[in-house]
C-alpha positions as CSV (number, residue, x, y, z in Angstrom):
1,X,115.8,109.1,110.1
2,X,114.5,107.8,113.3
3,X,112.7,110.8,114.1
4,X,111.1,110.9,110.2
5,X,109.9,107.7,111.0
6,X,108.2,108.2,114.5
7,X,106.3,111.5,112.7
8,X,105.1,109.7,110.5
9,X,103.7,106.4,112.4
10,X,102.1,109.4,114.1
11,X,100.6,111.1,112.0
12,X,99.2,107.8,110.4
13,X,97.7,107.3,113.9
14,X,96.6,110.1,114.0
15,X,94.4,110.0,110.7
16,X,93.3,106.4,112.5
17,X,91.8,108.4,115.0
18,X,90.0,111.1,112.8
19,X,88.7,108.5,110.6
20,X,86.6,106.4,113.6
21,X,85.7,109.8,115.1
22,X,84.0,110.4,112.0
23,X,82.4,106.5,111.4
24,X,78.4,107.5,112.6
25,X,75.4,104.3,112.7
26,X,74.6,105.7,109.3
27,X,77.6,105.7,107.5
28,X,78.3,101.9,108.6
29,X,76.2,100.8,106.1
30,X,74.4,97.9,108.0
31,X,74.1,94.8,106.0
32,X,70.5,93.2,107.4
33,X,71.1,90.0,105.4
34,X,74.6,89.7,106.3
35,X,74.2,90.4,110.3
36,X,71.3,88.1,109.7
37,X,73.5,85.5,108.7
38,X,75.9,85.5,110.9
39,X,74.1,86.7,114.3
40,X,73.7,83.7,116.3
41,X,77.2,81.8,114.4
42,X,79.3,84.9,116.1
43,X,76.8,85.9,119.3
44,X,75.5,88.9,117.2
45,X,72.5,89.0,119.0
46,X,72.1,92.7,120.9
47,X,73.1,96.5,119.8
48,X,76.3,96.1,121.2
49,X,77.6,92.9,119.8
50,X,76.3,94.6,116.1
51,X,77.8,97.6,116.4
52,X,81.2,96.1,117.4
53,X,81.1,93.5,114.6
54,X,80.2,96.3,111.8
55,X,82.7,98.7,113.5
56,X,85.5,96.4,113.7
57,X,85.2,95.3,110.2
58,X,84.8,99.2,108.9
59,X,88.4,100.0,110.5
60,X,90.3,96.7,109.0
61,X,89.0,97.6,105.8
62,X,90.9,101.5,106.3
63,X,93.4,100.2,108.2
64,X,94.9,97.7,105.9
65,X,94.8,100.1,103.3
66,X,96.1,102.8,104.3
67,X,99.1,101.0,106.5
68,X,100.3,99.5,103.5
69,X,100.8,103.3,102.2
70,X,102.5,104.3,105.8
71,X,105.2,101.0,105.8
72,X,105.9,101.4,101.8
73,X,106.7,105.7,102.7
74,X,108.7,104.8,105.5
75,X,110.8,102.4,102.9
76,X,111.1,105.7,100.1
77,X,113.1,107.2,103.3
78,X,116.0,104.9,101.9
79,X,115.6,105.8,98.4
80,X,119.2,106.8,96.8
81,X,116.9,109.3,94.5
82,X,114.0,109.9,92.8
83,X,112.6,106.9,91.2
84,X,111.4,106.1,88.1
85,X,107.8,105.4,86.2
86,X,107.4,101.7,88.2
87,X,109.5,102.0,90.6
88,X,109.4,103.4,94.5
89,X,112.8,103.3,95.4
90,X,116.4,104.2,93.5
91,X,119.2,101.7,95.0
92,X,123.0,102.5,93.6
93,X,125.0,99.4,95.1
94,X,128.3,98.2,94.2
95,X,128.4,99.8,91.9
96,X,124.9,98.8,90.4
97,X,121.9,100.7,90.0
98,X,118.4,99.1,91.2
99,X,115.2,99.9,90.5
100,X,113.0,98.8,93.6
101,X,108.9,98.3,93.1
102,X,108.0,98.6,96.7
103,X,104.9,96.3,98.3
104,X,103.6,96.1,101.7
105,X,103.8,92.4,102.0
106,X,103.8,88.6,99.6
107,X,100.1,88.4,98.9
108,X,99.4,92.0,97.9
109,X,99.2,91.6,94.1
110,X,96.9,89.8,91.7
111,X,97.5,89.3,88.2
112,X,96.8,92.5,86.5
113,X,98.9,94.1,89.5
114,X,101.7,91.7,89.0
115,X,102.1,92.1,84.9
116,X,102.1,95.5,84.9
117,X,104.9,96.0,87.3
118,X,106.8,93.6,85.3
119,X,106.0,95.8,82.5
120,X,107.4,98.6,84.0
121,X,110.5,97.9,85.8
122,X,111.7,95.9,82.3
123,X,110.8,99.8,81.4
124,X,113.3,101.0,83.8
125,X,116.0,98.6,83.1
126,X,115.7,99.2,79.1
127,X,116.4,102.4,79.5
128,X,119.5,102.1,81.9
129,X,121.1,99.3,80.4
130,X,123.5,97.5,83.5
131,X,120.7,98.2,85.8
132,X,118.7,95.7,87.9
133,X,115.0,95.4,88.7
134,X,113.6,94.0,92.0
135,X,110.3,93.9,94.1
136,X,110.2,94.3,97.4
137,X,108.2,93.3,99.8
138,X,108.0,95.4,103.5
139,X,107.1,92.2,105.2
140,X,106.5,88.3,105.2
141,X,109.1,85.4,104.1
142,X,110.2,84.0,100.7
143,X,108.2,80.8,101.3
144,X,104.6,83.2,101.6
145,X,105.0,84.7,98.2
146,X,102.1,84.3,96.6
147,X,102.0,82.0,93.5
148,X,100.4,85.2,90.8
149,X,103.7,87.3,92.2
150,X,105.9,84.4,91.6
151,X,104.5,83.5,87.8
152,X,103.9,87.1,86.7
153,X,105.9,89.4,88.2
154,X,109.0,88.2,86.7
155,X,111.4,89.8,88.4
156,X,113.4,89.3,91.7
157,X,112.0,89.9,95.0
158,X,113.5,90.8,98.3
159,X,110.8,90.5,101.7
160,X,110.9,91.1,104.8
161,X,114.5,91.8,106.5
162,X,116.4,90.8,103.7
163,X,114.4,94.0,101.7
164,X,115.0,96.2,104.5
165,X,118.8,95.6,104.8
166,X,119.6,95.7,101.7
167,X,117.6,99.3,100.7
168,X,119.5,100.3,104.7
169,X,122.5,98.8,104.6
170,X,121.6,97.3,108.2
171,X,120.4,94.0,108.7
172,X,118.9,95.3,112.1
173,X,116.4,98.0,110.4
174,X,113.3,95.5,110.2
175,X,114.2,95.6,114.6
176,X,114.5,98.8,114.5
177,X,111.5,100.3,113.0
178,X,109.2,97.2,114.7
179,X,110.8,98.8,117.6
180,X,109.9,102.8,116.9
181,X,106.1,101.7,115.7
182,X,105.8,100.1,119.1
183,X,106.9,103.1,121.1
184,X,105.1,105.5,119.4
185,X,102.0,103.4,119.6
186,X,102.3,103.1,123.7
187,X,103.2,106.9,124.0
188,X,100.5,108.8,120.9
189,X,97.5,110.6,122.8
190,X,94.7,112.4,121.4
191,X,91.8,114.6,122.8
192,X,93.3,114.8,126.1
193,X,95.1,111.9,126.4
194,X,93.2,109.3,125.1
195,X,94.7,106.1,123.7
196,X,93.3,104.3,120.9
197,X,91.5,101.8,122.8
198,X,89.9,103.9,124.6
199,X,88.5,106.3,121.7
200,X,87.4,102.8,119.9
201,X,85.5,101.8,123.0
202,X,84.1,105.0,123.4
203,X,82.4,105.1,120.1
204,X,81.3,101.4,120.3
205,X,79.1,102.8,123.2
206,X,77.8,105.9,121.5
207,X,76.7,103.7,118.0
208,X,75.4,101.5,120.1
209,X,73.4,103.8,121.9
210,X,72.1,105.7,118.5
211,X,71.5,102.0,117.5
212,X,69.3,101.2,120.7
213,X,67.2,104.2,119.9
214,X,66.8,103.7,116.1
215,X,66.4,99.3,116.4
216,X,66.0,98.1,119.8
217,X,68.6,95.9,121.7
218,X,68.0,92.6,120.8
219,X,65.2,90.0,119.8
220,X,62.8,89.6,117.2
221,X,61.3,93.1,116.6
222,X,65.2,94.4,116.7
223,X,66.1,92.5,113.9
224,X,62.9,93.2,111.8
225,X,63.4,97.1,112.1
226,X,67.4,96.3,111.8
227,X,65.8,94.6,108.0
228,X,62.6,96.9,106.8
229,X,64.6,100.6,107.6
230,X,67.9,99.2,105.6
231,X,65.6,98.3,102.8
């Protein structure tokens, strides 16, 4: 299990890295009004500071997106079987079979989200009468659930170590795989041995380069090419 788990935090940084190799100037889509906005509020004021901002907030879009598919695949690893329509996860427990809907964390959902997953799992369970549905949640507390999971959901939840030891069997497993993610993180190397870091800061320099040569560095005529060429 342990070594399923460190391939896949792997490969997921792996396709971290691809993804900002790929990122060019162009494909940032610079906002002029928006960089306008909030240039001098958040010292947005040369190529650098630009191409940081716009680059930083390009990888949280990906990375949320596509972590919350890496943490609810590792939690399928626990599955008892293959699931049904609506649920990720197949539980049999004391003699009880559950029917898990699996979420990366307590504010995930909004209401369409929410109904139709109550839809479903009351699906599952009509079908197996005895059975129970749940949602789970990889991550947060029961106090953080957001109010739209809590009115239209309707079903029980389990977050955070309480979803992981009951789908494991371990109350420890939330540890243990914070644990794994951590080491893989401080060991994973690409291109020669580059962390990371240092690939991110590497291609902060070369945008900001390409956007030196295409806008200037800073001041008034930088911001009026940075406007009339993404117009």
């Amino acid at each position: 299990m342990e070594e399923r788990i460190r391939s896949m935090v792997g490969g997921y940084l792996d396709r971290r890295y691809r993804s900002i190799k790929g990122i060019t100037l162009a494909s940032l889509d610079l906002n002029p009004f928006l960089l306008g906005l909030m240039g001098k509020p958040t010292g947005l004021e040369d190529a650098e500071g630009i191409v940081g901002w716009a680059l930083q907030q390009r990888v949280e879009r990906g990375t949320v997106t596509s972590f919350g598919m890496l943490i609810q695949n590792i939690a399928k690893l626990f599955s008892s079987g293959t699931g049904v329509e609506g649920a990720d996860i197949l539980k049999h427990k004391g003699g009880k079979t559950y029917y898990i809907q699996v979420k990366s964390g307590p504010n995930t959902m909004n209401k369409d989200i929410a109904s139709e997953i109550s839809r479903l799992l009351g699906g599952a369970t009509r079908r197996d009468p005895g059975s129970i549905s749940l949602l789970g949640m990889c991550y947060g507390r029961g106090d953080r659930v957001s109010a739209i999971i809590k009115k239209y959901a309707n079903t029980d939840t389990l977050i955070g170590k309480e979803f992981w030891g009951f789908i494991s069997g371990d109350p420890g497993t939330h540890r243990e795989i914070f644990r794994i993610m951590q080491e893989v993180s401080d060991s994973h190397r690409v291109e020669g041995g580059k962390t990371y870091r240092e690939l991110y800061e590497g291609k902060v320099r070369a945008l900001s380069k390409e956007f030196r040569d295409a806008y200037g560095n800073s001041g008034p005529a930088m911001w009026a090419r940075l406007l009339e060429r993404n117009m």
